[in-house]
C-alpha positions in Angstrom: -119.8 -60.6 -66.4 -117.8 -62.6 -64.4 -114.5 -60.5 -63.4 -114.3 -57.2 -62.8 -113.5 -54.3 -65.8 -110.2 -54.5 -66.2 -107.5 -51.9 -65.0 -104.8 -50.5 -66.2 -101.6 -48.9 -64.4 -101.7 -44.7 -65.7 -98.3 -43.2 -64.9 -98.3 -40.0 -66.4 -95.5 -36.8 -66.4 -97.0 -33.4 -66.6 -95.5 -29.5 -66.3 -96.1 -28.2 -62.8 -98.6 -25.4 -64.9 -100.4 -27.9 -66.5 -101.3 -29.8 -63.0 -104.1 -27.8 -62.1 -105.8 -27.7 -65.9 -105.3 -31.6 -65.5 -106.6 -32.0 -62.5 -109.8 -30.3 -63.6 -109.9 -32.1 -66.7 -109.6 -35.3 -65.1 -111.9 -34.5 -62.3 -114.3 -34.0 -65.0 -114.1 -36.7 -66.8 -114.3 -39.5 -63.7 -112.7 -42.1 -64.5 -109.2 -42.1 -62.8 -109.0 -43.8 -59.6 -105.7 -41.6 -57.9 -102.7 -43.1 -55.7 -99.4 -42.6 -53.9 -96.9 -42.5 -56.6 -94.7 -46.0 -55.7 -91.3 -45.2 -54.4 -88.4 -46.5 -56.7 -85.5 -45.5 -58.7 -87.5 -42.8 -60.6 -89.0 -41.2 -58.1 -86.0 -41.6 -55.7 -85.8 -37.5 -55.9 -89.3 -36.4 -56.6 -91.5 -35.9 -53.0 -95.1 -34.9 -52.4 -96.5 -31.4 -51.5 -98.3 -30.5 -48.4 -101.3 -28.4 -48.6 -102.6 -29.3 -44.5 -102.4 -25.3 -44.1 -104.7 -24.5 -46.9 -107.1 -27.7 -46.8 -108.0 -26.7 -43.2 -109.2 -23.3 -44.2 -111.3 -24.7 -47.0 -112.8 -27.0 -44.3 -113.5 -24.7 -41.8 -115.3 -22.1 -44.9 -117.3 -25.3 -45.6 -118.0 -25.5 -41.6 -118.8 -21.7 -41.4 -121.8 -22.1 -44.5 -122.7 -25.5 -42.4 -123.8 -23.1 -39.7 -125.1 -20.0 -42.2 -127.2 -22.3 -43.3 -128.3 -23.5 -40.2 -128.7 -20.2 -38.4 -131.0 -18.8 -41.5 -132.8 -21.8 -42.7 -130.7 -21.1 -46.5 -132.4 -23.6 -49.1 -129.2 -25.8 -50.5 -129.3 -25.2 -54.5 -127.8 -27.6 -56.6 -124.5 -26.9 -57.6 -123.9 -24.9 -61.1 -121.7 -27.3 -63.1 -119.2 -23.9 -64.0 -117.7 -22.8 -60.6 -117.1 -19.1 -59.9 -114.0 -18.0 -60.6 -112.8 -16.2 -57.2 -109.6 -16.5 -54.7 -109.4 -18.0 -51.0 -109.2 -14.7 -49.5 -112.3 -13.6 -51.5 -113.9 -16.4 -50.6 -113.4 -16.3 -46.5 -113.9 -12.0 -46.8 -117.4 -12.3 -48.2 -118.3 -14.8 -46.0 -117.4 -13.1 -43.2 -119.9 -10.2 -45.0 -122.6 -12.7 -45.0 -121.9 -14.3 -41.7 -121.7 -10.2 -39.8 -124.8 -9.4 -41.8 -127.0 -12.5 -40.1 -125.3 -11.7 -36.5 -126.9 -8.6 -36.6 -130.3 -9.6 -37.3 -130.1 -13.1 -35.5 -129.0 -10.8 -32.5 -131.6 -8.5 -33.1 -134.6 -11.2 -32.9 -133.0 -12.9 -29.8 -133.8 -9.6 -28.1 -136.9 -9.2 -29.0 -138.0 -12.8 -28.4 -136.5 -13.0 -25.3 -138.1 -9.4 -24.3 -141.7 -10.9 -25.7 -141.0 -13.9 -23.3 -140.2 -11.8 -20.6 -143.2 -9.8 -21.0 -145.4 -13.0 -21.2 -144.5 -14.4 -18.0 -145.0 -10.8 -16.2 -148.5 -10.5 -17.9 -149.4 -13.9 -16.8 -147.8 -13.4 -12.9 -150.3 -10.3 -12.8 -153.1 -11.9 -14.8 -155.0 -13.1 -11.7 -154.7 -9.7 -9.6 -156.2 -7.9 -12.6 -159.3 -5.4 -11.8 -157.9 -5.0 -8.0 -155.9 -2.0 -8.8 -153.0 -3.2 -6.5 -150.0 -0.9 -6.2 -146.7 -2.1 -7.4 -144.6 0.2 -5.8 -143.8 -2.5 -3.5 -146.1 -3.8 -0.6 -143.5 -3.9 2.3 -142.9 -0.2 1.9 -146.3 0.0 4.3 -145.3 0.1 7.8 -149.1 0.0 9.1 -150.2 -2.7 6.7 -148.8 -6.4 5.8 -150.3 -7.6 2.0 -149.4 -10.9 1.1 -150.6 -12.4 -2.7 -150.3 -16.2 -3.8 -152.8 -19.7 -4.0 -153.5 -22.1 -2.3 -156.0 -25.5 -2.9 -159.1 -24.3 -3.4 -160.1 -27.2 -1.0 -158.3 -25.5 1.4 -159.8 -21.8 1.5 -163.0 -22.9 3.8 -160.6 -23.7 6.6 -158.2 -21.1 5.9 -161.0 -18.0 6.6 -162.3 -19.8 9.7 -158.5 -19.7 11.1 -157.1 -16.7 10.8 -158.7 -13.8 12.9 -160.5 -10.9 12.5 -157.7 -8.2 11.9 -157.3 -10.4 8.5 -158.7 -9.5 5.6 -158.5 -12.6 2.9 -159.9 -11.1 -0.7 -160.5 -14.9 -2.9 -159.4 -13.8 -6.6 -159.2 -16.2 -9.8 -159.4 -20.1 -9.4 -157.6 -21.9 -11.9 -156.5 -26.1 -12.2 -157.6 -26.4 -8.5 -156.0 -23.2 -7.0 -157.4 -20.7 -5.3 -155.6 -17.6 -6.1 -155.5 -14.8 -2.4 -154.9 -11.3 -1.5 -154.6 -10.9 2.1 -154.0 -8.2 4.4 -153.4 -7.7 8.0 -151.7 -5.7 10.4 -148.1 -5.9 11.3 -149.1 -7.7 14.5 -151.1 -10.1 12.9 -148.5 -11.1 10.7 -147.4 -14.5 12.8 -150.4 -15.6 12.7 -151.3 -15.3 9.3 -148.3 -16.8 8.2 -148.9 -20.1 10.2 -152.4 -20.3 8.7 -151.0 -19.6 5.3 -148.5 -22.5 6.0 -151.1 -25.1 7.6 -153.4 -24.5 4.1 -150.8 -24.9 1.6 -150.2 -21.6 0.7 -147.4 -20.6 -2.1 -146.7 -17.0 -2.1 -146.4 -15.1 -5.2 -144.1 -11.9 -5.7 -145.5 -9.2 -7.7 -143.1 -7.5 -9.9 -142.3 -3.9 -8.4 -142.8 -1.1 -11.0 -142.7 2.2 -9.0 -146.1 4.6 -9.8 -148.0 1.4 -11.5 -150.1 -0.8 -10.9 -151.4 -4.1 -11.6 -153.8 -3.1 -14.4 -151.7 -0.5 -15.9 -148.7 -2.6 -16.1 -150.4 -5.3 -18.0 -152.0 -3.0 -20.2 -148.8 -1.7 -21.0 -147.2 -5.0 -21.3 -150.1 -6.6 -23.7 -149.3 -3.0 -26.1 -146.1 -3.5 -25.9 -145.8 -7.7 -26.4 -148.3 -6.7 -29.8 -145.9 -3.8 -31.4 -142.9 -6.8 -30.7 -145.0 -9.6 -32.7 -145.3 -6.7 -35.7 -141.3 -5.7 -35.3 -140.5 -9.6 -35.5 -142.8 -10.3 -38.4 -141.0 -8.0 -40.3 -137.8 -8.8 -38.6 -138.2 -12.7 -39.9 -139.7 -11.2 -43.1 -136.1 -9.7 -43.7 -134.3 -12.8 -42.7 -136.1 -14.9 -45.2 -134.9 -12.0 -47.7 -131.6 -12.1 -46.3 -131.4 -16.3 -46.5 -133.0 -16.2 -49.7 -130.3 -13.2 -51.6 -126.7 -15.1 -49.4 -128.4 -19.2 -51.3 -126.7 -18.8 -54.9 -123.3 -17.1 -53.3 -123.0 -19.4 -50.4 -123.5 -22.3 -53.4 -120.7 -20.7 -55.2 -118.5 -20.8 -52.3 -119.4 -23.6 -51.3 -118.5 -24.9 -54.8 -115.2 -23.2 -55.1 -114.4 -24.7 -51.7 -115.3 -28.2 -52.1 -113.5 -27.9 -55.8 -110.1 -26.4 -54.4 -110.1 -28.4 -51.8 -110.7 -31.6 -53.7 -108.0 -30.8 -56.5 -105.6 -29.5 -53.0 -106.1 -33.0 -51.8 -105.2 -34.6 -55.3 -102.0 -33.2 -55.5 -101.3 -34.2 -52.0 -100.7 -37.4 -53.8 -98.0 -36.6 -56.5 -94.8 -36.6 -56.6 -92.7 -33.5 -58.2 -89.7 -32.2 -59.0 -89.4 -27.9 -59.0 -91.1 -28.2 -63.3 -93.1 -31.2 -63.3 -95.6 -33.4 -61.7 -95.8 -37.7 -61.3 -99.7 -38.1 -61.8 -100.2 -41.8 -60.7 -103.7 -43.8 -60.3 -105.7 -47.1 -61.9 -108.0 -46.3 -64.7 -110.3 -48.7 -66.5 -109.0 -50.0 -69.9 -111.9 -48.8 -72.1 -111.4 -45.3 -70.6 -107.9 -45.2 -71.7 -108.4 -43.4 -75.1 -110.3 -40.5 -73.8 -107.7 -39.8 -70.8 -105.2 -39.8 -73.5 -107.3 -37.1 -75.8 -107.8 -35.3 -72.4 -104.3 -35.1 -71.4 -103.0 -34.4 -75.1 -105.7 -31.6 -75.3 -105.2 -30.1 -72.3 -101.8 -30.0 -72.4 -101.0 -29.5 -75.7 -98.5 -32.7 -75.9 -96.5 -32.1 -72.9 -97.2 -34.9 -71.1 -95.8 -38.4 -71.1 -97.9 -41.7 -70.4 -97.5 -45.0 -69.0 -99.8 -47.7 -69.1 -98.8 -51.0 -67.8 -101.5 -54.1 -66.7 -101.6 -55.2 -63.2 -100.5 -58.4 -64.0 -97.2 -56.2 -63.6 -98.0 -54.7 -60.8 -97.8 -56.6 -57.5 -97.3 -54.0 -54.9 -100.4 -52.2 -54.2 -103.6 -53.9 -54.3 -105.9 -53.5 -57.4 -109.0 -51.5 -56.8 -112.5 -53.2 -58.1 -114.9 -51.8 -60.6 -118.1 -53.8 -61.4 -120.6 -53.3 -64.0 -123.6 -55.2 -63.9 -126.3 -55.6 -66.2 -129.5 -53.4 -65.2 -131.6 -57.2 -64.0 -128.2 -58.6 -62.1 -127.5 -54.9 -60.6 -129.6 -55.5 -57.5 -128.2 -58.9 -57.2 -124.9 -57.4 -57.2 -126.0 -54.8 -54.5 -126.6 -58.2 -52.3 -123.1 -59.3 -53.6 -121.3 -55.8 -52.7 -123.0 -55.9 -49.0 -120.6 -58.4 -48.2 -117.5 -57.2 -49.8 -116.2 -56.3 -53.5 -114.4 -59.7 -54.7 -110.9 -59.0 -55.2 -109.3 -58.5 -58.3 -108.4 -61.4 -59.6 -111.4 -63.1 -58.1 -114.3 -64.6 -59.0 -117.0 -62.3 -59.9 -120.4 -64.3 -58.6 -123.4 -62.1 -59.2 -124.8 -63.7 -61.7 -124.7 -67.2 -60.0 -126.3 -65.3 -56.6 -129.2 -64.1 -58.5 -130.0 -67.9 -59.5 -129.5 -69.3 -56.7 -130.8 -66.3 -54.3 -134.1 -66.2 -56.5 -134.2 -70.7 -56.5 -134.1 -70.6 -52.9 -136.5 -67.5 -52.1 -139.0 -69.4 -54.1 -138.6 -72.6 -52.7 -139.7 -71.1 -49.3 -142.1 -69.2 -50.0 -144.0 -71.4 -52.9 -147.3 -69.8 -53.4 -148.8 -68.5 -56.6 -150.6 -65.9 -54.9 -148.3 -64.9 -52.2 -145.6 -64.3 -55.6 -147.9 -62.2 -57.3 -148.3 -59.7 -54.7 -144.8 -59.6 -54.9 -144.7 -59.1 -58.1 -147.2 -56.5 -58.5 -145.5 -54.6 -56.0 -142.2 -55.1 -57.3 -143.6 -53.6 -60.0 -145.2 -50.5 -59.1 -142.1 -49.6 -57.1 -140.1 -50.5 -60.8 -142.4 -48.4 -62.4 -142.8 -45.5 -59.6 -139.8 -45.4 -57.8 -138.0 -42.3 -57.6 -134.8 -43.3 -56.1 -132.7 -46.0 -57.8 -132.9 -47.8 -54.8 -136.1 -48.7 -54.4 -136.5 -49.3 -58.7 -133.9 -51.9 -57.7 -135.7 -53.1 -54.8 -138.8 -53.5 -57.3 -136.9 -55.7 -59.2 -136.1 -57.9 -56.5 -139.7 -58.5 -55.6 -140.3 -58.9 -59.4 -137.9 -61.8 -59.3 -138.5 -63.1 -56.0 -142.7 -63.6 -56.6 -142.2 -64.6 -60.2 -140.0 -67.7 -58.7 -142.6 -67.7 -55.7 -145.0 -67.9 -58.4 -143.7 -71.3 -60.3 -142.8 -73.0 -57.0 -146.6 -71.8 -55.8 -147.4 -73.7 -59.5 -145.7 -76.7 -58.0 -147.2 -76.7 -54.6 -150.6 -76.5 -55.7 -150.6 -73.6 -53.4 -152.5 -70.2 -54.0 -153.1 -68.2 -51.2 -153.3 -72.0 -49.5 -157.2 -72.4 -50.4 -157.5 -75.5 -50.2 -159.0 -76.7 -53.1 -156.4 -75.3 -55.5 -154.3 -78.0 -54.5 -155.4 -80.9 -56.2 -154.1 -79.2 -59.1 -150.5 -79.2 -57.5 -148.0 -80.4 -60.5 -146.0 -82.1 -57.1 -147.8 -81.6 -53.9 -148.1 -79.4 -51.0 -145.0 -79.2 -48.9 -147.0 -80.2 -45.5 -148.1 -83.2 -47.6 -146.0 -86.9 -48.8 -142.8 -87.5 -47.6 -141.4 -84.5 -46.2 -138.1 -86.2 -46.7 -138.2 -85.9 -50.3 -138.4 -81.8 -50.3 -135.6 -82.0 -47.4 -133.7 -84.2 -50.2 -134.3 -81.5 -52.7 -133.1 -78.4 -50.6 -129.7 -80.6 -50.2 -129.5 -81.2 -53.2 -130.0 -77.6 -53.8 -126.7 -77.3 -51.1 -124.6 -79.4 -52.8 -125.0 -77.8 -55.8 -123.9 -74.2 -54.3 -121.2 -76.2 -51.9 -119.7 -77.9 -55.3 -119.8 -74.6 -57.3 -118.1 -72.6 -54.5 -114.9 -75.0 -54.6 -114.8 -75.0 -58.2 -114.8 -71.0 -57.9 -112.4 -70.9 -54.8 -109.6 -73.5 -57.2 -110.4 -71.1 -60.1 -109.4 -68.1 -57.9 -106.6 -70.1 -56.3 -104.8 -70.7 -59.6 -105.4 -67.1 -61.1 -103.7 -65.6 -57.8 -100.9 -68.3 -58.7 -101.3 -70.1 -55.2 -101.5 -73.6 -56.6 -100.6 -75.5 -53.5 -103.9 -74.0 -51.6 -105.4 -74.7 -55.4 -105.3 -78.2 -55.1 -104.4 -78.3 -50.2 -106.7 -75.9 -49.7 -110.0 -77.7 -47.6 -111.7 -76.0 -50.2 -109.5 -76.8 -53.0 -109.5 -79.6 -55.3 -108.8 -82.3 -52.6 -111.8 -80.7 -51.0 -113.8 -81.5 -53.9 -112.5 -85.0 -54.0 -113.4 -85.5 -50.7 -116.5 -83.8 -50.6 -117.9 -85.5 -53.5 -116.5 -88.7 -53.1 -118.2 -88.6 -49.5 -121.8 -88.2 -51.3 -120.9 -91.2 -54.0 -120.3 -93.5 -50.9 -123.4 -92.6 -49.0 -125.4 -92.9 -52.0 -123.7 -96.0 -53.6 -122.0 -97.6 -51.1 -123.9 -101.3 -51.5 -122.8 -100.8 -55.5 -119.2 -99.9 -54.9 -119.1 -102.5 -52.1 -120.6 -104.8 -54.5 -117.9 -104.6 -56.6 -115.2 -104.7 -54.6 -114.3 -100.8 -54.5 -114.9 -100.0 -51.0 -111.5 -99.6 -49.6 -109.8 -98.1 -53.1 -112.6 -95.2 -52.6 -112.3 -94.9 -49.2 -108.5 -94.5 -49.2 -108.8 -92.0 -52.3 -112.2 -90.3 -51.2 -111.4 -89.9 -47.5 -107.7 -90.4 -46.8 -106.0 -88.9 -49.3 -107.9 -85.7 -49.0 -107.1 -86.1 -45.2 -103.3 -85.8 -45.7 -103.3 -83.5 -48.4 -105.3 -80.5 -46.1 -102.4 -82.5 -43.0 -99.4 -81.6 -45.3 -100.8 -77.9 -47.0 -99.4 -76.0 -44.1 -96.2 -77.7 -43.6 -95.5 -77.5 -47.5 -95.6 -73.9 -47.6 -93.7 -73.3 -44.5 -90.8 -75.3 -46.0 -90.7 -73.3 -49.4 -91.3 -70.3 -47.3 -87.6 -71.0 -45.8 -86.5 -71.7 -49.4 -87.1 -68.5 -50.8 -85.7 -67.1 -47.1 -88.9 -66.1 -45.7 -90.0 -66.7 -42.5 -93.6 -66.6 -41.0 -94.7 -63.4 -39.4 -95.9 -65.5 -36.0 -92.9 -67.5 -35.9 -93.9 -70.4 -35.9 -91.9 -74.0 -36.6 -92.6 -76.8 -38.8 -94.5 -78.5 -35.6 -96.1 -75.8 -35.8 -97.7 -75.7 -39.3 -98.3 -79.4 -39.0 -100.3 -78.9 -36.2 -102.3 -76.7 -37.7 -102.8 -78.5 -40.7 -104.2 -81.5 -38.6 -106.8 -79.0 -37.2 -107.9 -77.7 -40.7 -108.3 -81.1 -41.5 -110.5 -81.8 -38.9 -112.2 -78.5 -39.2 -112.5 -79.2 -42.8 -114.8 -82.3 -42.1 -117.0 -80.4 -40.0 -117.4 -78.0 -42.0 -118.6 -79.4 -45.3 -121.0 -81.9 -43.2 -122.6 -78.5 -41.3 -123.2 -76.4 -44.5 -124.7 -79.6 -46.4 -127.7 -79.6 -43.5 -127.9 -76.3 -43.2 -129.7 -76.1 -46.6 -132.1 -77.9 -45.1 -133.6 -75.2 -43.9 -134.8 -74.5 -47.6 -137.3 -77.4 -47.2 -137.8 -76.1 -43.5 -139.5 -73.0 -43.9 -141.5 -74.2 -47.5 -143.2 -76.0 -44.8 -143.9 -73.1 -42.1 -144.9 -71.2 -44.6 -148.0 -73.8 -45.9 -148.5 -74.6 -41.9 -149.0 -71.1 -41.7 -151.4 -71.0 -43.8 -153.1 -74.1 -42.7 -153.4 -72.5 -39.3 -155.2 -69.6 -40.0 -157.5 -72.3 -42.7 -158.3 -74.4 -39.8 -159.0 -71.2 -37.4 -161.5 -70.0 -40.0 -163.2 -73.0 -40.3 -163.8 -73.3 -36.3 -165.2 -69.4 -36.6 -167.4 -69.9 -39.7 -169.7 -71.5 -37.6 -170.7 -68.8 -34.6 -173.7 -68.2 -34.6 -173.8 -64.2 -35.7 -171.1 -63.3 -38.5 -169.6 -66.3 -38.4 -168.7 -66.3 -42.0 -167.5 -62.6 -42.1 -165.1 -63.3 -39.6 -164.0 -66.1 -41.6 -163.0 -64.5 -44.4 -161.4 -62.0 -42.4 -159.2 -64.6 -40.7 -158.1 -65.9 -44.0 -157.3 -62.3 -45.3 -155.4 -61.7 -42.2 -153.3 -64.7 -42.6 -152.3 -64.3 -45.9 -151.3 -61.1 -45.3 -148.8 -61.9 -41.8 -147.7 -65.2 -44.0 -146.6 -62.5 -46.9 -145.3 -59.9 -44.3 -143.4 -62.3 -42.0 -142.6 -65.6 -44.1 -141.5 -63.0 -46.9 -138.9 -61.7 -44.8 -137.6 -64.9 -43.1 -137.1 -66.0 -46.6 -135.6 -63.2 -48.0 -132.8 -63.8 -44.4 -132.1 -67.0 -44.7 -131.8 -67.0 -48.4 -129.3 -64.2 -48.1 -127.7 -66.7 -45.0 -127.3 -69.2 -46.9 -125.2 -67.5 -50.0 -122.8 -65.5 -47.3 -122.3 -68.6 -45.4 -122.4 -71.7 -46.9 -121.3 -70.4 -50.6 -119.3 -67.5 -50.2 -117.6 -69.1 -47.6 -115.7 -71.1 -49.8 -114.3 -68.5 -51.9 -115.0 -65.4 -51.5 -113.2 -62.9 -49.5 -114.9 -59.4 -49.8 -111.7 -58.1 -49.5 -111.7 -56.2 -52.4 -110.9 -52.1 -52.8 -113.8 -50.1 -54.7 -112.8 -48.3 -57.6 -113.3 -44.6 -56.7 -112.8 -41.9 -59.5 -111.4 -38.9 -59.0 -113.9 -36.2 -59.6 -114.8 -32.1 -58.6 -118.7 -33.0 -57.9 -119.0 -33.0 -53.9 -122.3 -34.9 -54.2 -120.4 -37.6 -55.8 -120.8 -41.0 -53.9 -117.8 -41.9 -55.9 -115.5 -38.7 -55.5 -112.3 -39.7 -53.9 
């Protein structure tokens, strides 16, 4: 519960045949995390294969059913768990069947829509000439006659027939969105001046299509026949797509399959090294899975194979990837935990002591019995109903959260913030007393989480065998000398002065932890230069002792800052009640208008329980999460560690490699 599963080292030798059955076997199974094969004496000859060629064409058949899919609206099936059994060259030949296939159609019903659309917009140019009869064998061809067609603002057409003259013949037509649709005709003479009328009202020509031997009418009779026999060709056109997509799902799946398979087991081998009759199959596995790799490998192989297994206690030049397993109540803790980073190996594991601490101080803040068992309630329906894991584990958050919302609501005397709940408070409301003494509380609270993350960050300290930042470290053992000798003198200081012991605990609280984090730095640089190595910034012994001084300072700062920063537990208990209170005191002063006075009331009280619950729930759920990536996991953990990810044939895997 508190460290991740363990790992062991898997070196294993297999025949170059066996590989692929291995691979498969092992990418069933799931539970080998693959690497690099270390460089060293026995793998001095052995080198890795390149597969680039053959790992680009599997990506580019996966980017080729990407758009086949696309094109044809395809349903994606879930993957068959047995993949077909075909070749690369079968799998690129009938995907070039499938993909010729779909051009043909898809390139079929692009013509047709776009002749449908160009059919639309000539029916609709010619819609508002219809019934005239007009000739479109082209209107200039007339030597004797000009024609001219377009609108103008309807506003305008008064003025525009007392202009123009008397050889002018101006025929009004359709009106539509305040235009006045024309046909005008004149003699070539009278052209000008038409034209400058047209111009002074606003007039925007419009150029019939020319169709020689046609006319308006017939051409959009013929057009409106025509656009109708395209709708039935495209119905059945899209009719045989949807046939199409349906029939090319299940063997696009399979190749899809085959691809992502190859390409993943391609990929794998990358990582091996070989000599011309065997293969160096290197990775981390957990140490409970052991067993059943071995059974796999023996089966598979019939006994040719050897096996390594050493513990990474041994193993010092490659970093350790991180597996956790959390119980199914801590595992949406640990989701808050894994947001900031996997602990490392040899770390700490905290999970357990966020889900205390995270559900303590969610409570704290928002402390109301009713408030928590909405939160509750809904934590549970979405337990109960969820369908993704995601949201079950977000259910049991809000189970947690309102139950603790819940006891401190108990404690408040708070539910829903009537008012005469209260007196039955088992402390008092948080806007009530001393608010000193719940500010006392939250630091208390800090101190608590402040002391357990040095304890943690020494624990961690000695495990990676770094015992001078163990005990130098500002958040080492001097840190906790200093940090909790601090408190005793603020909180005894007349006692220990009393008694004689004020400058024998201020030289061991205060200054000795002040030369310890002053000397950290230039101890290690001087056993650095023992063991002949030399800092990477190249730096002197000034150097590391001026550094020292500043981490020392920094050090004080630091542990002062986080302490009142928890003081923003007690903060927000009380903007939550004054809240609350607010909307109490605005329903009072409504209860007594004079019409619905007391309806609006009770809306005003439903209203602000609801924006306390909505905002005040999420401000706690922040700060609380604030408060454990800051102030505790700031002092010892790094979220540098590497996830654990299994080798497996399942694309959909989140945890395929």
């Amino acid at each position: 519960m508190f460290s991740a599963e363990p790992m062991m080292r898997l070196q294993a030798v297999v025949l170059v045949q066996d590989e692929r059955s291995v691979l498969m076997g092992l990418g069933r199974l799931g539970a080998v995390h693959l690497t690099r094969a270390q460089s060293g004496v026995e793998t001095e000859r052995m080198i890795p294969v390149d597969n680039t060629a053959e790992l680009s064409r599997y990506d580019r058949i996966r980017a080729r059913i990407q758009e086949l899919r696309q094109s044809l609206i395809i349903p994606l099936l879930s993957k068959n768990e047995k993949m077909t059994i075909m070749t690369l060259d079968q799998a690129e030949d009938k995907l070039f069947s499938f993909e010729k296939k779909s051009k043909e159609l898809l390139g079929h019903r692009q013509r047709l829509t776009h002749r449908q659309k160009e059919l639309a917009g000539i029916c609709e140019q010619v819609s508002g000439y219809r019934g005239l009869d007009i000739p479109l064998d082209g209107l200039d061809k007339y030597s004797f006659l000009h024609f001219t067609t377009g609108n103008l603002p309807f506003q305008n057409l008064d003025s525009l027939m007392k202009e123009v003259g008397n050889n002018v013949a101006i025929l009004p037509i359709t009106q539509q969105n305040g235009q006045q649709s024309i046909f005008s005709v004149t003699t070539p003479e009278g052209r000008p001046a038409l034209e400058k009328a047209l111009q002074q009202a606003g007039f925007q020509q419009e150029i019939l299509p020319v169709v020689e031997g046609s006319t308006v009418d017939r051409l959009s009779e013929k057009g409106e026949k025509e656009q109708e026999q395209l709708a039935v060709e495209l119905e059945q056109l899209n009719s045989e797509i949807t046939r199409i997509a349906g029939e090319f799902a299940l063997p696009l799946a399979e190749i899809e399959m085959f691809a992502d398979t190859e390409s993943r087991l391609l990929d794998a081998s990358q990582k091996f090294q070989r000599t011309e009759a065997a293969v160096l199959i290197s990775g981390w596995i957990p140490a409970a899975d052991l067993p059943a790799v071995e059974r796999y490998l023996k089966e598979i192989t019939g006994g040719r194979y050897v096996i390594q297994t050493t513990p990474p206690e041994t193993s010092t030049d490659e970093e350790i990837p991180v597996l956790l397993k959390h119980p199914r109540l801590l595992r949406p803790f640990g989701m808050l935990v894994e947001t900031y980073g996997l602990p490392n190996y040899r770390e700490f594991e905290p999970t357990l002591f966020v889900a205390i601490s995270y559900i303590l101080m969610f409570g704290m803040m928002f402390g109301d019995a009713g408030h928590g068992l909405v939160l509750a309630v809904g934590g549970l329906i979405a337990l109960l109903k969820g369908r993704s894991q995601n949201l079950k584990d977000m259910g049991v958050l809000l189970i947690f959260g309102g139950l603790s919302s819940i006891i401190f609501g108990v404690v408040y005397g708070s539910y829903f913030g009537i008012e005469v709940f209260k007196k039955y408070a088992i402390w008092h409301d948080p806007l009530e007393g001393d608010p000193m003494q719940l500010m006392y509380g939250a630091i208390g609270i800090g101190i608590a989480m402040i002391s357990l993350g040095l304890i943690l960050n020494v624990i961690n300290r000695f495990k990676r065998g770094d015992v001078i930042g163990g005990i130098l470290d500002k958040f080492g053992l001097i840190g906790l000398l200093f940090y909790w000798g601090t408190l005793i003198l603020l909180i005894n200081s007349s006692a220990i002065m009393s008694k004689g012991f004020m400058v024998i605990s201020v030289i061991l609280f205060l200054i000795v932890p002040i030369i310890g984090w002053s000397l950290k730095e230039p101890i290690e640089h001087v056993l650095k230069h023992k063991k002949g190595e030399h800092d990477a910034a190249g730096g002197g012994m000034s150097e590391a002792l001026i550094e020292s001084c500043v981490g020392a300072f920094e050090a004080i700062l630091s542990y002062l800052a986080n302490t009142i920063s928890f003081v923003r537990l007690a903060a927000y208990a009380m903007s939550h009640a004054a809240l609350l209170f607010a909307a109490f005191m605005l329903a009072e002063e409504v209860r007594h208008f004079p019409y619905g006075g007391s309806y609006l009331s009770i809306i005003i009280i439903i209203l602000g329980n609801i924006i306390a619950i909505a905002l005040e729930g999420v401000v706690a759920s922040v700060q609380a999460v604030r408060l454990e990536y800051y102030e505790f996991f700031g002092k010892f953990f790094s979220g540098s560690g590497r996830p654990f990810k299994p080798f497996r044939l399942a694309a959909d895997d989140k945890d395929s490699s």
